[in-house]
C-alpha positions as CSV (number, residue, x, y, z in Angstrom):
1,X,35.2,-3.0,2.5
2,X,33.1,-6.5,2.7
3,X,30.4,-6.8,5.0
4,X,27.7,-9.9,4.9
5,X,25.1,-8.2,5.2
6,X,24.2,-4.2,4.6
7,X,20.9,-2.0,6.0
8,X,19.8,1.2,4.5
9,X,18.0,2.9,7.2
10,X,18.8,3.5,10.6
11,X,14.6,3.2,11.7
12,X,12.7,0.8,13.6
13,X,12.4,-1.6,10.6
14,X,16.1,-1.1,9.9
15,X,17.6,-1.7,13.4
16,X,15.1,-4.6,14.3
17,X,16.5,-6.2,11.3
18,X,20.1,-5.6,12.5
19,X,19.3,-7.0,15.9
20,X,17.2,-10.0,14.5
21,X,20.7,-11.1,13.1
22,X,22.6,-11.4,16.3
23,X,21.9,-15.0,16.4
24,X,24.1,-15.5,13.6
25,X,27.6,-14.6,13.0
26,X,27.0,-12.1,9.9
27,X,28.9,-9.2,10.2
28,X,26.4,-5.5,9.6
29,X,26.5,-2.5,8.3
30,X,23.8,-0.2,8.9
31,X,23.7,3.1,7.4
32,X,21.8,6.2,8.4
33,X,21.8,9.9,7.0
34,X,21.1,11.2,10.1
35,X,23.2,12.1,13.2
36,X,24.1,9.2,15.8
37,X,22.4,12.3,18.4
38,X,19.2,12.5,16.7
39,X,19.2,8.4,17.0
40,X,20.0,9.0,20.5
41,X,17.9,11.0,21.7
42,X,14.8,11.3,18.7
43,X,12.2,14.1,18.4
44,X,9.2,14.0,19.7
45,X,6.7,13.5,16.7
46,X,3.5,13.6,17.9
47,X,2.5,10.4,16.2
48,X,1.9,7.1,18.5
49,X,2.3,3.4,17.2
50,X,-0.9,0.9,18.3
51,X,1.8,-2.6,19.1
52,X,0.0,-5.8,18.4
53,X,0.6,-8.6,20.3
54,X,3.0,-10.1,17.9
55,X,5.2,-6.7,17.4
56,X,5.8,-6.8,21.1
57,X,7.4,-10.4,20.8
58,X,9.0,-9.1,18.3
59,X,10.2,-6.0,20.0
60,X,10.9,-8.2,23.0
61,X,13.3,-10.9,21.5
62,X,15.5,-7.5,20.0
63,X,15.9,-6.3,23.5
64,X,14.2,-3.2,22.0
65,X,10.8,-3.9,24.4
66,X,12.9,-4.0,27.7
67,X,14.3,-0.4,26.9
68,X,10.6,1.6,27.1
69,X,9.7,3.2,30.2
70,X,6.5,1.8,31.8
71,X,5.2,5.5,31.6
72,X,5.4,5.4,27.5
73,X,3.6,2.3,27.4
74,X,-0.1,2.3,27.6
75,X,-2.7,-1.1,26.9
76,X,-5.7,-0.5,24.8
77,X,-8.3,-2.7,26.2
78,X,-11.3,-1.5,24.2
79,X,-12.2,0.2,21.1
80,X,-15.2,1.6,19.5
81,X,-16.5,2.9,16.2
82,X,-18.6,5.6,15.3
83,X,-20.1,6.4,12.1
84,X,-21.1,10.4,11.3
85,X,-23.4,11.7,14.0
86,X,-25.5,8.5,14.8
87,X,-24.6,7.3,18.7
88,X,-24.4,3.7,17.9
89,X,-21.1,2.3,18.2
90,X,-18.8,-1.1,16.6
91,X,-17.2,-1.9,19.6
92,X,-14.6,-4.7,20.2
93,X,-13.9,-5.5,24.0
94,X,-11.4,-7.9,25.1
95,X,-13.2,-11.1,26.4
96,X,-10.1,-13.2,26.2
97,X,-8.8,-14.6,29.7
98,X,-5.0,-14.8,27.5
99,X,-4.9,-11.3,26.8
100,X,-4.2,-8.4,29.4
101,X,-5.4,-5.9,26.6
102,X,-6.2,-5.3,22.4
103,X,-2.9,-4.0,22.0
104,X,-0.3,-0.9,23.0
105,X,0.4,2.3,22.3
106,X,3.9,3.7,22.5
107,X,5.3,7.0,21.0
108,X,7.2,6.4,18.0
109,X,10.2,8.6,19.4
110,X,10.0,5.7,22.3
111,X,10.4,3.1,19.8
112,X,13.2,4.9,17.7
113,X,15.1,5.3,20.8
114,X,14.9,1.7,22.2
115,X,15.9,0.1,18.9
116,X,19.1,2.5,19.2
117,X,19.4,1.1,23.0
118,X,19.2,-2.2,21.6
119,X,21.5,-1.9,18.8
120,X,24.1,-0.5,21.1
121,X,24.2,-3.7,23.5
122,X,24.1,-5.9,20.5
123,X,27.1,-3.4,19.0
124,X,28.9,-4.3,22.2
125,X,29.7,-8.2,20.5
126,X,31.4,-5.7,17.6
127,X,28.7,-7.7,15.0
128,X,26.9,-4.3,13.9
129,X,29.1,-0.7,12.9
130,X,26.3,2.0,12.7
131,X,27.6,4.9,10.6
132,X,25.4,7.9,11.0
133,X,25.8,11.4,8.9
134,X,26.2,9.4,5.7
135,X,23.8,8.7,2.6
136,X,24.0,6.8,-0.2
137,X,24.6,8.2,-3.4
138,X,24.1,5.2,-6.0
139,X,23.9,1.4,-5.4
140,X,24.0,-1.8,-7.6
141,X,24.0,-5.8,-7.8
142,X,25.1,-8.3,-10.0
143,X,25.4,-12.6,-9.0
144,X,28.4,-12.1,-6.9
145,X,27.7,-9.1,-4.8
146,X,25.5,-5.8,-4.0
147,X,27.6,-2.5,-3.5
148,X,26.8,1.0,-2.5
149,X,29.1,4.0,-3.2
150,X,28.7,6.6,-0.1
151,X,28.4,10.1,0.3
152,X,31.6,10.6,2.4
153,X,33.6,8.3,-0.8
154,X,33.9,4.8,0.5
155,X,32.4,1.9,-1.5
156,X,31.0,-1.3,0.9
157,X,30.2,-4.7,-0.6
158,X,28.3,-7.3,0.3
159,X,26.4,-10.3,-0.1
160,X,23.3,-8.8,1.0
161,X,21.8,-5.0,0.6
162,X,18.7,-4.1,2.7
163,X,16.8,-1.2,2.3
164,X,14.8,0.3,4.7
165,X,14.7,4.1,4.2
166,X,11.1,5.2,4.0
167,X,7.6,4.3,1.6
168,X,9.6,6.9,-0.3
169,X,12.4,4.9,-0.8
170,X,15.1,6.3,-3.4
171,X,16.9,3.0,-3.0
172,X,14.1,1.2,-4.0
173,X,13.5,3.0,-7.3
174,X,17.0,3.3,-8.3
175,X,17.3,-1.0,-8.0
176,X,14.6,-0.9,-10.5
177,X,11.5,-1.7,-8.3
178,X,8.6,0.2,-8.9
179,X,5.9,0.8,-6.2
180,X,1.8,1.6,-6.5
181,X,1.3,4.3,-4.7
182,X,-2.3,5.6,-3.4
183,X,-3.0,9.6,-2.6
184,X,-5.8,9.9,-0.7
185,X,-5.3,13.5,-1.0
186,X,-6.3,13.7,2.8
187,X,-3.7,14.9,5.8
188,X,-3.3,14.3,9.5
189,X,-3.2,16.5,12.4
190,X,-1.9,14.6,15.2
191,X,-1.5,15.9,19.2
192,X,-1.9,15.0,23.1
193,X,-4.4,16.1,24.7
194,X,-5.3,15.9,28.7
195,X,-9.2,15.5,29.3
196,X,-11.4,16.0,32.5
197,X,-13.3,12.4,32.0
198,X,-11.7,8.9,32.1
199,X,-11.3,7.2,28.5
200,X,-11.2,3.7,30.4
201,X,-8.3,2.6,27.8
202,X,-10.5,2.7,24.8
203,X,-9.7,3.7,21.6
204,X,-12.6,5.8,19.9
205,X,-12.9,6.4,16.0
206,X,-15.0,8.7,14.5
207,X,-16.3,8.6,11.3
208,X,-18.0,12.2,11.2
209,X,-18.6,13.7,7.6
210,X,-15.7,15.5,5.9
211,X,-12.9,13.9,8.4
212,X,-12.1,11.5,11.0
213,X,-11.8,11.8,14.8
214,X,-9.4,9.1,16.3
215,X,-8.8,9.3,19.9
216,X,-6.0,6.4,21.4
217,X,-6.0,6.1,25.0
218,X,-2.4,6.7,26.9
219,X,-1.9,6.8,30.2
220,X,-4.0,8.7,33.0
221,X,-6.8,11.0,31.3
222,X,-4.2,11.8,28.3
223,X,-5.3,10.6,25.0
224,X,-3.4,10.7,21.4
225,X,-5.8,12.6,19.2
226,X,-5.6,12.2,15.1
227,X,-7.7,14.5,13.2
228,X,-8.0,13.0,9.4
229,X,-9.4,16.0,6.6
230,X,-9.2,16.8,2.8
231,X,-5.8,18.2,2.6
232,X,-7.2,21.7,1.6
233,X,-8.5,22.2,5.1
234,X,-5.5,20.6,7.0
235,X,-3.1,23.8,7.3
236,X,-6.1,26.0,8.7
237,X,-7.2,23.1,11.5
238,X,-3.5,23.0,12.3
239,X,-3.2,26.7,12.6
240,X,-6.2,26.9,14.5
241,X,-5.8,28.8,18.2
242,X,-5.6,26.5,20.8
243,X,-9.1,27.3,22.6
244,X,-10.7,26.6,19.1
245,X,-9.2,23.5,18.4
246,X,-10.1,22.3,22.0
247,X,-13.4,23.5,22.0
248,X,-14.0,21.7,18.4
249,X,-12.6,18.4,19.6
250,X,-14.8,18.3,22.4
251,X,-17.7,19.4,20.6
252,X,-17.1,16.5,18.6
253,X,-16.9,14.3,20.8
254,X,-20.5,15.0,22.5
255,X,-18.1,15.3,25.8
256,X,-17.6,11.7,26.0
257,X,-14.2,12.5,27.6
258,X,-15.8,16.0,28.9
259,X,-13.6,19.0,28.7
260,X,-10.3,18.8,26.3
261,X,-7.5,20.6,26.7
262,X,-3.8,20.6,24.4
263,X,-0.6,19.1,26.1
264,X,2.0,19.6,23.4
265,X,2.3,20.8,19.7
266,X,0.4,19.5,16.9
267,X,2.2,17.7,14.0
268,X,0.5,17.3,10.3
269,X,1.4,14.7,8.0
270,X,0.1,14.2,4.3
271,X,-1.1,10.3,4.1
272,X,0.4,8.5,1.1
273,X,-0.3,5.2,0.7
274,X,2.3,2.7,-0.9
275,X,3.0,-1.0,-2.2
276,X,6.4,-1.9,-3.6
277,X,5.5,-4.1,-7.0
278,X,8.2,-6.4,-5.9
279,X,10.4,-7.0,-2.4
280,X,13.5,-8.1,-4.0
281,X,15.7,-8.1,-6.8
282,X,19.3,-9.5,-7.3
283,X,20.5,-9.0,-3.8
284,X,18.4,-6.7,-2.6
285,X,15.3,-6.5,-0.6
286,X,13.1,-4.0,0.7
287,X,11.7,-3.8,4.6
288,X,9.8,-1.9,6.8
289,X,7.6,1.2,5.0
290,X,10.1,0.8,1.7
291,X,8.1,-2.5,1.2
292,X,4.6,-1.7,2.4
293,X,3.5,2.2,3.7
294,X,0.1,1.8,5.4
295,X,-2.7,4.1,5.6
296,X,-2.9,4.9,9.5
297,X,-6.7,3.9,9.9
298,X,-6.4,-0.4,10.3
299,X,-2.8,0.1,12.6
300,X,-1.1,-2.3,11.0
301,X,1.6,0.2,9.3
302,X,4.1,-0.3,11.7
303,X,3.8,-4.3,12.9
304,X,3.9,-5.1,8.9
305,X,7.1,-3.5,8.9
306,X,8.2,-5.5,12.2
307,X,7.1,-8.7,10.5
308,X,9.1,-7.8,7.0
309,X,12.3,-8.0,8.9
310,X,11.4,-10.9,11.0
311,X,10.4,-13.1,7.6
312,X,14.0,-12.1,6.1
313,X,16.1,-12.6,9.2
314,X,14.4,-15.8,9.8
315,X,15.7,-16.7,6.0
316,X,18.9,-15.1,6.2
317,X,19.9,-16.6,10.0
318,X,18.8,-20.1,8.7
319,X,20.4,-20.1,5.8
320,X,23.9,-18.5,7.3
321,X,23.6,-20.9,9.8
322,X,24.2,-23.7,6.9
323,X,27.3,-21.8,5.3
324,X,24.9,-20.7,2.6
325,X,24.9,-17.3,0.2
326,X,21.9,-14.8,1.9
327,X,21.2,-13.0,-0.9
328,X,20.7,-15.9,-3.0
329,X,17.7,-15.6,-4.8
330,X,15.6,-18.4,-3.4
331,X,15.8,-16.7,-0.3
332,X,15.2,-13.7,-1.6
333,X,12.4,-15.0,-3.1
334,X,10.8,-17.0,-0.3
335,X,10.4,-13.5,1.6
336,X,8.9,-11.9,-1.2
337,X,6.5,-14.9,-1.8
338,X,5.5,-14.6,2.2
339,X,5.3,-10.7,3.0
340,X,3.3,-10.5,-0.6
341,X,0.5,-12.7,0.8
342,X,0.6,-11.2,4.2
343,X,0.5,-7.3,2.9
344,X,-1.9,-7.4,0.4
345,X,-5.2,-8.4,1.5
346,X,-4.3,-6.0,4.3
347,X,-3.4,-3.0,2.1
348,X,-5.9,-3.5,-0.5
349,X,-8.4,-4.1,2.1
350,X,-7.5,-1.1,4.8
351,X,-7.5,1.0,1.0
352,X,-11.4,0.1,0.7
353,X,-11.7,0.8,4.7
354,X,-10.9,4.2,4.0
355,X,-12.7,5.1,0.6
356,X,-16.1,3.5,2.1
357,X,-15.8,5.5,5.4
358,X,-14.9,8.9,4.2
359,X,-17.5,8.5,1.4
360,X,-20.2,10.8,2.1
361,X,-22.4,10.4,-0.2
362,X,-26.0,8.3,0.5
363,X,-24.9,5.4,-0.8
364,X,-21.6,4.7,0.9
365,X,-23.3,6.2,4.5
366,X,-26.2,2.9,4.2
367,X,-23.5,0.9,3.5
368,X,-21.1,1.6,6.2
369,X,-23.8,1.5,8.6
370,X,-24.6,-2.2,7.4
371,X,-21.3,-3.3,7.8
372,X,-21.0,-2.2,11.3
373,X,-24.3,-3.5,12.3
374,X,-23.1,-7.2,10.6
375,X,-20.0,-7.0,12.2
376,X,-21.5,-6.1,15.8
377,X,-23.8,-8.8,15.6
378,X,-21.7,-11.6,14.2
379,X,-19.7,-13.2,16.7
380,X,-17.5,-14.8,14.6
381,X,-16.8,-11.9,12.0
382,X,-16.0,-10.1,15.4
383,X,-14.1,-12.6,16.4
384,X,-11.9,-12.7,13.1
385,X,-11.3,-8.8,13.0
386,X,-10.5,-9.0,17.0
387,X,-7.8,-12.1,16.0
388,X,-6.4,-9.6,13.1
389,X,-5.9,-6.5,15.2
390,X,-4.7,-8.4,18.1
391,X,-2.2,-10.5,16.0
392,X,-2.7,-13.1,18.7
393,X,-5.2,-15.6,16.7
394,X,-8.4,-17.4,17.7
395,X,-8.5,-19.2,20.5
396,X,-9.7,-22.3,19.2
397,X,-6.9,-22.1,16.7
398,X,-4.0,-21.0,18.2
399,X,-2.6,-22.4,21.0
400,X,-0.8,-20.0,23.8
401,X,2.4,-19.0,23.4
402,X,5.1,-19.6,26.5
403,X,6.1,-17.2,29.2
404,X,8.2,-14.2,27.6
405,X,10.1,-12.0,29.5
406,X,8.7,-9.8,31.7
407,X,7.9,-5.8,30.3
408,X,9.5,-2.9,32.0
409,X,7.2,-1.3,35.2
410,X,4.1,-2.4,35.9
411,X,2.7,-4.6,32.5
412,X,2.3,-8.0,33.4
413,X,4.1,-11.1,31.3
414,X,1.6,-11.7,28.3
């Protein structure tokens, strides 16, 4: 079988990608391991996804955005910093009259689930066959087409192969492209929690010695909580009895939200941070975490992968638009050229984020306390960093962007 164009991966990266391509004619393949149920209806995770600005344009022009349920989507309006056990704060507010809010948060399983809802109406034009419960046992390229051999026998060709199957890629190793990966030999527990006080939709990070305290507001007085520790304590905090664990949060939090109390299971993940030497090779390009897996402090894991797809589809809609190859290798190497100099500074940089903040010795502790005393006080630093984790620009440099459709429930148009 020949398709155009074929997507390893059946995630947000991986569907978004899919559904960027409806403005062309390209017939897709998009292949996932997983059961079309699990895509369906996915787990909850515990894990929430901060949407910039841009992601939700993104989200919005796939028809993925118009799937969420108002309730699953809450605005971040504020944020603030906090370094060990000192009460002053880095806070960003948002003094724009453009912006309803910093960002959104949105449970991954949300997201998962309206990229599936999305891919289904854009299924309905028969441009995209989703094959679930198969994986991909070896894969190749040469000038005239990529291939992948599958585990239920079939072999599929095309002119283009994406992968989009994890920072863990196996895909992306066996097409020969080797990836830097960071350990930071630290884990995360993540869970809801309900509290008696009223987080005002701001974000809170903590900073305390030996781990990190992130708090992301969602709606009413229920809050995302991320606990970030050396790997050798992780099982034990995630094991802890419930009262504990409450009782330690809120302890931590000097009762800025006053009492705290679980509202679902608690999740751990290791954190692994990764960057893909190359994006491409002959036909071939990586997407989503295969390209670029974030550390979870900045945010920005999850909008780098939305904008990987976008700078490819843009490429590959263009350039099928003009009855030309799309895995030719000036494409292929005009995304690489773009998502390189987007991702780096921002991996490299949210790298040195995290070994200067969980740094405890003397040192590191002066130093991160200068750095968020200079960013406080410099308006235009602030102003940058605010522009960065907004995705929406400066003002004075960046005109506003038209009407969009209208969000589900009660969000206003942005």
């Amino acid at each position: 079988m020949h398709y155009d164009v074929v997507i390893i991966g059946a995630g947000p990266a991986g569907l978004s990608f899919a559904c960027s391509l409806k403005q062309s004619e390209l017939r897709v393949l998009v292949i996932e391991k997983n059961s079309e149920a699990n895509l369906q209806v996915p787990a909850e995770d515990g894990r929430e996804i901060a949407l910039t600005h841009q992601s939700v344009e993104l989200m919005q022009r796939s028809g993925a955005w118009q799937k969420l349920k108002a309730e699953d989507i809450a605005p971040i309006c504020a944020a603030r910093v906090v370094d060990g056990d000192s009460d002053y704060s880095l806070n960003f507010d948002n003094q724009r009259q453009d912006l309803d809010a910093l960002g959104y948060l949105v449970p991954n399983y949300a997201i998962r689930q309206a990229y599936y809802e999305a891919t289904i109406d854009v299924n309905e034009q028969q441009q995209i066959t989703l094959l679930t419960d198969t994986s991909v046992t070896d894969l190749g390229s040469d000038e005239e087409r990529a291939w992948v051999e599958l585990s239920d026998g079939q072999r599929v060709q095309c002119d283009l192969l994406v992968s989009a199957d994890s920072r863990f890629s196996e895909t992306r190793r066996k097409m020969g492209i080797a990836a830097t990966m960071n350990d930071f030999s630290r884990s995360a527990i993540v869970c809801r929690m309900e509290h008696s006080a009223d987080h005002e939709q701001t974000a809170i990070e903590c900073f305390h010695y030996g781990r990190t305290l992130a708090l992301l507001p969602m709606l009413g007085n229920r809050s995302s909580v991320v606990v970030t520790v050396g790997s050798e304590e992780a099982e034990a905090i995630h094991k802890m009895p419930e009262r504990e664990f409450e009782a330690d949060i809120e302890q931590r939090l000097k009762g800025r939200l006053g009492s705290m109390k679980l509202c679902g299971p608690r999740h751990l993940y290791p954190l692994v941070g990764v960057h893909a030497k190359r994006f491409v090779a002959q036909r071939f390009a990586v997407i989503g975490d295969a390209a670029v897996g974030m550390h979870p402090v900045t945010a920005h894991g999850f909008n780098l992968g939305l904008k990987s797809q976008e700078i490819l589809a843009k490429a590959v809609v263009n350039a099928a638009g003009k009855n030309q190859d799309v895995g030719a290798a000036r494409l292929l190497d005009a995304y690489q050229r773009k998502h390189m100099l987007a991702t780096r500074p921002i991996y490299h940089g949210t790298n040195l984020v995290v070994g200067l903040f969980t740094d405890d010795r003397i040192p590191a502790k002066l130093a991160r306390k200068l750095t968020m005393r200079l960013a406080n006080n410099c308006a235009p630093l602030k102003q940058v960093i605010t522009a960065k984790l907004t995705e929406k620009g400066l003002p004075i440099l960046k005109a506003r962007l038209p009407d969009l459709p209208s969000p589900p429930g009660w969000l206003p148009r942005f």
